[in-house]
N, C-alpha and C positions, 0 to 999 in steps of 0.2 A: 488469753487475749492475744490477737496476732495485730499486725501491722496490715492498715490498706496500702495496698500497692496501689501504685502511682503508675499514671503512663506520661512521659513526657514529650512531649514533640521535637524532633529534631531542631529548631530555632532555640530550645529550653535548652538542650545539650551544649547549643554552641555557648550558649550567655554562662553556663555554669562554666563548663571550662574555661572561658575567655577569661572569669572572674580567680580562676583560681591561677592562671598563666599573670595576671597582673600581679596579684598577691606575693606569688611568687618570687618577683619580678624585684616588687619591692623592698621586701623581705631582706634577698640578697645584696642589693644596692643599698641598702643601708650599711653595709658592713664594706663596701669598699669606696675606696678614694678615688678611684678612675676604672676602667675597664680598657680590654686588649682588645687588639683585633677581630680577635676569631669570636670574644664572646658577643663585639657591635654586631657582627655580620649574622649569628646567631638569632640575636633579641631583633633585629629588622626580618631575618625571615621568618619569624612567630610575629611579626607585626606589631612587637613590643618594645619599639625606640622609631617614637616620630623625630625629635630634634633632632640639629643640624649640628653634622661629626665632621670633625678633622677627615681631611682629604691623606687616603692610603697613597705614597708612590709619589706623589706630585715632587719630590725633591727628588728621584731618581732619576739617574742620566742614561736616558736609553741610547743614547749614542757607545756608550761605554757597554753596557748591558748586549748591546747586537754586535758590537765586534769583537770579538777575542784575541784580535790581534793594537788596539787599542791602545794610544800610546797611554791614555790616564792607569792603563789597566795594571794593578800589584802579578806578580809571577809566583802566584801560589799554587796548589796544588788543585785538582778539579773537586767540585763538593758544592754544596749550597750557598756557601757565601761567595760573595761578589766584592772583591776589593778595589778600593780606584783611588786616586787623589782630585780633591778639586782645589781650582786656583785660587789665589789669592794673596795676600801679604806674605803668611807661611801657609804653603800648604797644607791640606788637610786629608786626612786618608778618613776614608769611606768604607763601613763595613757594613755590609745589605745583606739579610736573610733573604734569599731569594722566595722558598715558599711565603713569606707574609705578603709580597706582593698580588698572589693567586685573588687575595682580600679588596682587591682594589676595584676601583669604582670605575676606570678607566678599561676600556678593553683594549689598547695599544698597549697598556702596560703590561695586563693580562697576558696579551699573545708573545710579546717581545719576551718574559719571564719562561712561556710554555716554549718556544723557538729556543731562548739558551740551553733549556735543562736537556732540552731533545738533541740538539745535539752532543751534548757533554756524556749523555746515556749512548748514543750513536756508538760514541768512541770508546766508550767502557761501559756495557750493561750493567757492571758489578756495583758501580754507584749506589744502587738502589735495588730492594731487595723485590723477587719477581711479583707480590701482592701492590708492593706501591706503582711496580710500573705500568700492570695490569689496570688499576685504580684512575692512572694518569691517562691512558689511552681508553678507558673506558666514558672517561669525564671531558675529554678534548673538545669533543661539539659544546658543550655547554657551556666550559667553560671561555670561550669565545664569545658566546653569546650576547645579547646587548639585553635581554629580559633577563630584569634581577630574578625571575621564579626559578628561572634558569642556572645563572652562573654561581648566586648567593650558595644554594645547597650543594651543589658540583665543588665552589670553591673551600666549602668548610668540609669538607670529605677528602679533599686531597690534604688539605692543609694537615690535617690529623693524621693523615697516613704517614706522610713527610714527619712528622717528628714521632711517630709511634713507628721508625723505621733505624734499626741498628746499624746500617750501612750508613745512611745519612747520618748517624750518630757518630758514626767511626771515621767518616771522609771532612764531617764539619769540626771534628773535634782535630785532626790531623790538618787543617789549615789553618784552624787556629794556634798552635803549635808550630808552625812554620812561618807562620806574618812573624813580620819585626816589627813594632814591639806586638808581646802574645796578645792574643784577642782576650783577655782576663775573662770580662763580664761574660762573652760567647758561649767562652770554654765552660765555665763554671753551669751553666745551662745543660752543654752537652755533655761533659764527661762524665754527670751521675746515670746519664739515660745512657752509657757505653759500659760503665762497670755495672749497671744493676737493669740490667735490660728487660723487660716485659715479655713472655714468651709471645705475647701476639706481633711481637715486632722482628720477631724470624724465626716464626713459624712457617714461612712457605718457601726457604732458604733451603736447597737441596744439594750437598755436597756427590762427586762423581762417585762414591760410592758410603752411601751412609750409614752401615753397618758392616765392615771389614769382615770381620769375625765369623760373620753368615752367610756372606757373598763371595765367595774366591772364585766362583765363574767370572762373574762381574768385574772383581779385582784384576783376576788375567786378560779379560778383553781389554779393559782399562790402560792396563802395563801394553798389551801389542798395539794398541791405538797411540800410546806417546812413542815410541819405539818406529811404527810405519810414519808418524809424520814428523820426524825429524829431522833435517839438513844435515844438522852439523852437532856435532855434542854438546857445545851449550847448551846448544837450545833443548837436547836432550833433558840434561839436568837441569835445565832453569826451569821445562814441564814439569818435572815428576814431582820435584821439591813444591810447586806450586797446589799438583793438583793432592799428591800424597805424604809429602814428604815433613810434613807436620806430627807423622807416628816413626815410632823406631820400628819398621817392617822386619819379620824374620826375613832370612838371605834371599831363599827364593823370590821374594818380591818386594826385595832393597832397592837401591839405587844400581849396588854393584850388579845384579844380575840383569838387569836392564842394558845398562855399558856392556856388559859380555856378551850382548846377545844381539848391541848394536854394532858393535865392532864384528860381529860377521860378517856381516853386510858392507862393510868400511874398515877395510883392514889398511894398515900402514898409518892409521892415526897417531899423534901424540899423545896418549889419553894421562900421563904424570900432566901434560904442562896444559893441554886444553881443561884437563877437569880442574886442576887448582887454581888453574886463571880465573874459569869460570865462579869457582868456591871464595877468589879475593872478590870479586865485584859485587856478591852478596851480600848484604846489609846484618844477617839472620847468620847467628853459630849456626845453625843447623846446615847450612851448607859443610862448612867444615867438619861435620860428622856425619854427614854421605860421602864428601872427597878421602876421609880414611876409610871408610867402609867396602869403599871400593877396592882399595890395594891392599886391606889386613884379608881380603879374602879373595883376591888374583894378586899375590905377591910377584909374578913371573911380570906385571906390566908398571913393575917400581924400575926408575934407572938404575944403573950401576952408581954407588956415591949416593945416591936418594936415603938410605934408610933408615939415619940420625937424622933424619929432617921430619921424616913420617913420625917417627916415635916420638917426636917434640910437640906434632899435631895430637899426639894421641893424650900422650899426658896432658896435656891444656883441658881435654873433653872426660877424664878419668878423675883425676885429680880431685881431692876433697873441694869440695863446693861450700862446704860450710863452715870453713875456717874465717874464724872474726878479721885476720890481717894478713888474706892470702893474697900475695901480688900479682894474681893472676887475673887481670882483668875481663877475659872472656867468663869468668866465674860468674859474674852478677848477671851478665845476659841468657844465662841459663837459669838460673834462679828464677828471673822476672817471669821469663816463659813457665816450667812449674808451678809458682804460686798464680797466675793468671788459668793456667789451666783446670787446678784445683779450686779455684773460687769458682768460677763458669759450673763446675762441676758438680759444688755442692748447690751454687745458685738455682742450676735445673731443675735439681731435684727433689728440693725441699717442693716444686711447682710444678714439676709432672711425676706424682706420685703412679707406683705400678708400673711405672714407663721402663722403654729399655735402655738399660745403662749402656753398652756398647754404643749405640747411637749420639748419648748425651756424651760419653766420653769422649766419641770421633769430633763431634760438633765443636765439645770444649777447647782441643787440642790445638783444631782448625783456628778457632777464633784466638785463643788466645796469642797463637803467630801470628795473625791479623795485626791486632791490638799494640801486641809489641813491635811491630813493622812502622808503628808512625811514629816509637821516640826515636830519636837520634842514637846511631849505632856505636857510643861508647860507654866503658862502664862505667862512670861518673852519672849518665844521663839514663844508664839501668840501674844502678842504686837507686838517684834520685825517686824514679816511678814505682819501683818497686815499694820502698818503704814510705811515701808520698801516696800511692796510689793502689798496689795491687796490693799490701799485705794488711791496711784500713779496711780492704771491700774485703779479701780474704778472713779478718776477724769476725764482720760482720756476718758473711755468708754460715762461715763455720758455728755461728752459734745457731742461725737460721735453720741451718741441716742437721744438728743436734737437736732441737727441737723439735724438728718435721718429722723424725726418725722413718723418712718418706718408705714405701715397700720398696726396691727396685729391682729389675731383673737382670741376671746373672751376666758377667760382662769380664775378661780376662782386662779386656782396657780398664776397667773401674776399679782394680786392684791396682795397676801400673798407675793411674792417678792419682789414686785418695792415698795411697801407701808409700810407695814409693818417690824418697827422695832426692834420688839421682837415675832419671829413669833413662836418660841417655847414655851414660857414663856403662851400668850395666849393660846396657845393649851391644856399644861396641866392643866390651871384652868380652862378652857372651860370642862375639861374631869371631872374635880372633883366636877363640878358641879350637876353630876350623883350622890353621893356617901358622899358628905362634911359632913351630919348627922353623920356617919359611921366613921367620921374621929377623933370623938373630939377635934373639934376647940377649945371651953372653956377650954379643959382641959390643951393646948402647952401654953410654957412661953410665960410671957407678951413680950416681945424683938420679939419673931415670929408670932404672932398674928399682932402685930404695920404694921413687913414692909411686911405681907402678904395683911394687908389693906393698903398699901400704894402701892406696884402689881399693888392691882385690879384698884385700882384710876386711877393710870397713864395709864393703859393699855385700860383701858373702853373709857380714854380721847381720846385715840390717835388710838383707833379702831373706834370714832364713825361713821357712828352710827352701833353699835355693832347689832348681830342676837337676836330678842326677844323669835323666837323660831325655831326649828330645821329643814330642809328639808328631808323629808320622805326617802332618801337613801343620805347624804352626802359622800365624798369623803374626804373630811379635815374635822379636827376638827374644826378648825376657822367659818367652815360653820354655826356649832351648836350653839346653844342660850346662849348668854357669859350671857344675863338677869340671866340666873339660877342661876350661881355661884354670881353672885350683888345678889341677892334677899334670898341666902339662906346665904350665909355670913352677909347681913344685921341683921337678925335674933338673931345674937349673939352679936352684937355692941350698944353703947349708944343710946341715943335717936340720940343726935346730928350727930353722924356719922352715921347712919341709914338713917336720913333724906335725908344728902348729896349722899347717894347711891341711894336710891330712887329720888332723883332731878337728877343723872346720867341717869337713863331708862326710864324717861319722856323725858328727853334730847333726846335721842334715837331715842325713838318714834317720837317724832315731826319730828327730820331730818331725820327721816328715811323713810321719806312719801316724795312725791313728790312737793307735797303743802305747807308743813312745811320746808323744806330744801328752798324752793322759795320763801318764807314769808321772811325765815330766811338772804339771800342773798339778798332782795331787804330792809332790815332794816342794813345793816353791816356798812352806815355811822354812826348810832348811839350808836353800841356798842364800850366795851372797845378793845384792842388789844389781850387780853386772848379771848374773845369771838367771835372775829375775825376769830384767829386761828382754835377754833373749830369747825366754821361754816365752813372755808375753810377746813378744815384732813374730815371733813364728805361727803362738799361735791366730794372732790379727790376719795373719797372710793365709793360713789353714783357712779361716774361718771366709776369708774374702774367696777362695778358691776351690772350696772343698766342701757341698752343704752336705755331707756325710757324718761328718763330726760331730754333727748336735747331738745324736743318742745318746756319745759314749762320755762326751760333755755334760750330759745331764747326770748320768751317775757320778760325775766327782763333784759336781755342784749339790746333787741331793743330800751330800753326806755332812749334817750340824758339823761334827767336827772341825773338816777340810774348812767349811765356811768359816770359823772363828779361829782356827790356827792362822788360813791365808788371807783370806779378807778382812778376817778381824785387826790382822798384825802387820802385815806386808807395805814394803815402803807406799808412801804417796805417788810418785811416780809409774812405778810401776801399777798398782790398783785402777793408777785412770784409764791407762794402757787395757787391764784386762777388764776393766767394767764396761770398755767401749767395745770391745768382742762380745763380750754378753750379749750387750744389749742389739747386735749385729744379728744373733743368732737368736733373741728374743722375736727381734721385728719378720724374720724368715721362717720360723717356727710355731708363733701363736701360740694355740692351745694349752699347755700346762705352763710355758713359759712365760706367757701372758700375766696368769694366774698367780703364778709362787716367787718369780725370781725378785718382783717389787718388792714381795715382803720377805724374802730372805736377806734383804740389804735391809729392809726397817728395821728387822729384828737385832741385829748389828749397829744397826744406830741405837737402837733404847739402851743397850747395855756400854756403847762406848762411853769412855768417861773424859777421854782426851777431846777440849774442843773445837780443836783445828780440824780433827779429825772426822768428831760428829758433826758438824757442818758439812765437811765433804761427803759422808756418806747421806746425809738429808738428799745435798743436791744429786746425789746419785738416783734416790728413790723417787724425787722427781724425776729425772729424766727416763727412769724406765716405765715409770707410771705413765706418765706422757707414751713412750711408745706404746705400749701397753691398751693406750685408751681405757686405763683403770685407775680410780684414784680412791680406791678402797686402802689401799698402803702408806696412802699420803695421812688419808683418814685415819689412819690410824696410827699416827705420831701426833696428828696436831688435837686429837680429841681423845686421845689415850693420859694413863696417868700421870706421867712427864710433859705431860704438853708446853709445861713451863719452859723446861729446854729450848722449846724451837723458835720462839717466840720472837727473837731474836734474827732469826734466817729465813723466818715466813718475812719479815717488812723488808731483807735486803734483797731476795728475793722478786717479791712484791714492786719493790721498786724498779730492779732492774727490769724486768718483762716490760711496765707500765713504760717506759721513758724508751723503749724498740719496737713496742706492740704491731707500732704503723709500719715497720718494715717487713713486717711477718705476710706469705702471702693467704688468702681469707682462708682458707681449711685449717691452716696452721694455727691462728689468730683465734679459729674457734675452740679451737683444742685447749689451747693455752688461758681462755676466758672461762672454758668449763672448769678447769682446774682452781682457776684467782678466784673461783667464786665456792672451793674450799675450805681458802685457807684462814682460815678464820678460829682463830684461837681467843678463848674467852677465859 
């Protein structure tokens, strides 16, 4: 039995859909209290809201709005709002989203809103990212227009761009920040849309070179391009820092070889007192760690008497960053930068799976100086943001890219990001390892000598295994041979702490081999928990650096033993350490990995007895199952004989995903639902 087809006449089309656009219509408006702007302008251009709506604009002072020099006018920063006061008993401040007025019924108000914004972009393009500006010059006729067929769809097309746009995210969120008192309600709107940004909202954001790593033609044009249009040195360094200086560049195309190469051209300069002048006026450390970069590697252009002053610069940038009561206030502005850059970073990626990480890294690095450029440049107000703002988005991202276990391609920047956490600090003693002779180390007080050895220690620990020697064109300084600076710093130290520096680059070396890193992980039931540790920071850094590793890694994994001597026993800290390597070299390798590694940690969970412990490894067999896109492993704790056990960490589980679900992005979300709809323990 079939179905007669029907032919309907195009008048039947209209009345069906008309009927189902009302339905709709209704449906929805039962469930709110009022409607916004963009959604009236909407339902009138579907010809779905006859009655008579509040007037858009009619309280905006276009006198205020056309002049920029206005005396009602607030002296904020440029961006989409419009601040003013109006008169009265007490006056009252005005705070105007300017795209809502595009919504307006009025075309004076219209044009006067599209005349501010044009010129505010006049003056700075970067306002707004190149699809919105595109969007706004593509929409201009229309949006002038006095025929609503005309302006209605033009005006809810830009209105969307404008807030699905990160620059506008990041300029409106940084005036709100700077009004007295803070825009509260504003802010709280924009700064979820600046820390969790929608890749459609700068994706068509093209930084001067946007993959370092693969472009060093492009990189070097780039360098002689700031270089030929420079005056005067500032302006030198205030380009480079702008267009590059967001990455710790290896020396060749630092800051310093740029000044070397511009003082040819300009010789007789000041370059001590013009470059630090220019590095105090900077709002961003990161000035201050191109202004020693330049002289730990042309030592000849430090004054005479200068060079207890540079080693004071230096230590500030070296200096443990992660000390709970360090009174080093340029500390926390470093930090803030790092964890901004590492959230951006795993934000990406969890959402451009396959993508290339060098590019996401450049971009992260970029924005996150961005981001940090609009607090207030002290470290009272980089604690505040950091622990208020970036390390909330950072917990949240970090569980997102734990779950996304996204593929990404191979990227030296993506190791200096996700791993590294002092990536500035390593940079410039990697660089001063050129030049340290030059520096008189013997000759700086005993106080900076101590915790300049005390740097290298923690930083050689927690890079290992650090580069013994340099690759013939690096892009980062991290690249270069940190051994140099261990071995020529050793040089000036006791016996005793020489020895221990030299026991650090034999460290290196061993794990830095493929043999000695696999020696070293098939002996880690034996060592202590410090040594543990190190065997795991090296081999994450292996693993981040090195896709060679996997084979010889799969023979110490394959062997039951290893697995329940190390994995079965091994402290909790260190296991999370190494199961996040795994599952690194699970997501980069497929095929057998895929397959066995899920259930060589379930196997480990059914025999654990300790329950702290078999919790932790459950959530392990999740999370590798999830990369894996296998939940045959899962399947087999929670419907195996023990199922009773899990019982318990399938609902906390369960819970947590449900109660984040919505921040997941939709590939991720499917992942995680095909899974929820496992775990079901009867």
């Amino acid at each position: 039995m079939t179905l007669e087809s029907t032919n309907l006449n195009p008048e039947d089309v209209l009345r069906v859909l008309r009927g189902m656009q009302v339905r709709m219509r209704n449906i929805a408006l039962r469930h709110l209290s009022s409607i916004g702007p963009r959604t009236l302008r909407a339902l009138q251009d579907l010809n779905l809201f006859q009655a008579e709506a509040p007037a858009i604009g009619d309280d905006l002072d276009l006198s205020v709005l056309r002049d920029p020099d206005h005396p009602k006018r607030q002296n904020i920063t440029a961006g989409p709002i419009l601040l003013y006061l109006i008169d009265g008993d007490e006056p009252k401040q005005i705070a105007a989203e300017l795209p809502i007025f595009f919504l307006s019924e009025s075309q004076d108000i219209r044009k006067a809103v599209l005349e501010c914004l044009d010129n505010m972009v006049s003056r700075d393009p970067s306002l707004l990212t190149p699809k919105t500006l595109a969007l706004l010059n593509e929409h201009k006729e229309a949006l002038l227009s006095e025929s609503h067929e005309q302006w209605r769809p033009a005006s809810i097309a830009v209105y969307d761009s404008f807030y699905d746009d990160i620059l506008n995210a990041l300029n409106a969120t940084r005036q709100c920040l700077t009004s007295m008192p803070v825009l509260e309600d504003i802010l709280n709107f924009y700064a979820p849309r600046l820390l969790h940004p929608t890749v459609t909202s700068l994706d068509s954001i093209s930084l001067s070179v946007s993959n370092i790593e693969r472009d060093h033609k492009c990189l070097e044009i780039l360098l002689s391009d700031i270089i030929s249009r420079a005056s005067n040195l500032s302006e030198l360094c205030r380009v480079y820092l702008l267009e590059l200086g967001f990455l710790p560049l290896a020396a060749p195309y630092g800051l310093a070889a740029v000044v070397n190469r511009w003082l040819d051209s300009n010789p007789g300069t000041n370059t001590w007192q013009e470059v630090w002048a220019w590095a105090r006026t900077e709002s961003s450390p990161l000035s201050r760690y191109h202004a020693c970069s330049v002289f730990v590697l042309f030592p000849r252009l430090i004054p005479d008497g200068k060079l207890p002053e540079l080693w004071r610069e230096i230590i500030k940038i070296v200096k443990d960053q992660e000390q709970k009561e360090s009174d080093d206030p340029i500390s926390e502005t470093w930090r803030l930068r790092r964890d901004l850059a590492r959230h951006y970073a795993y934000h990406l990626e969890a959402r451009l799976p396959d993508n290339d990480g060098g590019s996401i890294g450049c971009f992260a690095w970029w924005f996150a100086e961005k981001v940090a450029g609009i607090f207030p440049a002290n470290a009272s107000a980089a604690k505040f943001y950091r622990e208020g703002w970036a390390k909330p988005a950072l917990e949240v991202s970090a569980r997102v890219w734990l779950t996304a276990n996204a593929p990404v391609q191979y990227s030296f920047l993506r190791y200096i990001t996700l791993i590294h956490d002092s990536p500035w600090a390593i940079a410039l003693m990697t660089l001063m390892g050129e030049e340290l002779d030059n520096l008189a180390p013997t000759e700086q007080h005993e106080e900076i000598r101590a915790e300049f050895n005390e740097a290298i220690v923690k930083n050689a620990i927690f890079s290992l295994p650090f580069p013994l020697t340099s690759p013939e064109d690096p892009t980062f300084a991290q690249e270069c041979s940190f051994s140099n600076i261990v071995l020529k710093w050793a040089q000036y130290q006791t016996d005793e702490v020489r020895q221990g520096l030299q026991e650090l680059i034999s460290t290196s070396q061993i794990l830095g081999s493929n043999d000695g890193l696999c020696k070293a992980l098939r002996e880690l039931s034996k060592s202590s928990l410090a040594d543990q540790l190190a065997v795991c920071i090296a081999f994450k850094t292996k693993v981040a650096i090195d896709p060679t590793i996997a084979d010889d890694v799969w023979e110490v994994i394959s062997d039951v033993r290893w697995r329940k001597e190390v994995l079965g026993k091994m402290e909790q800290k260190a296991l999370a350490a190494l199961i996040e390597s795994l599952s690194m070299l699970l997501i980069d390798n497929k095929g057998k990995w895929f397959s066995y590694l899920p259930h060589y940690i379930a196997e480990l969970c059914e025999e654990e007895e300790d329950e702290e412990r078999r919790r932790n490894l459950f959530l392990y067999v999740i999370h590798t199952s999830l990369a894996a896109d296998n939940i045959s492993a899962v399947c087999r704790l929670t419907r195996g004989g023990k199922r009773a056990k899990y019982i318990e960490y399938v609902k906390e589980y369960r819970e947590y995903v449900e109660s984040s679900l919505s921040g997941y992005p939709p590939w991720v979300a499917g992942k995680v639902r095909g899974l929820l709809a496992s775990l079901h323990i009867h």
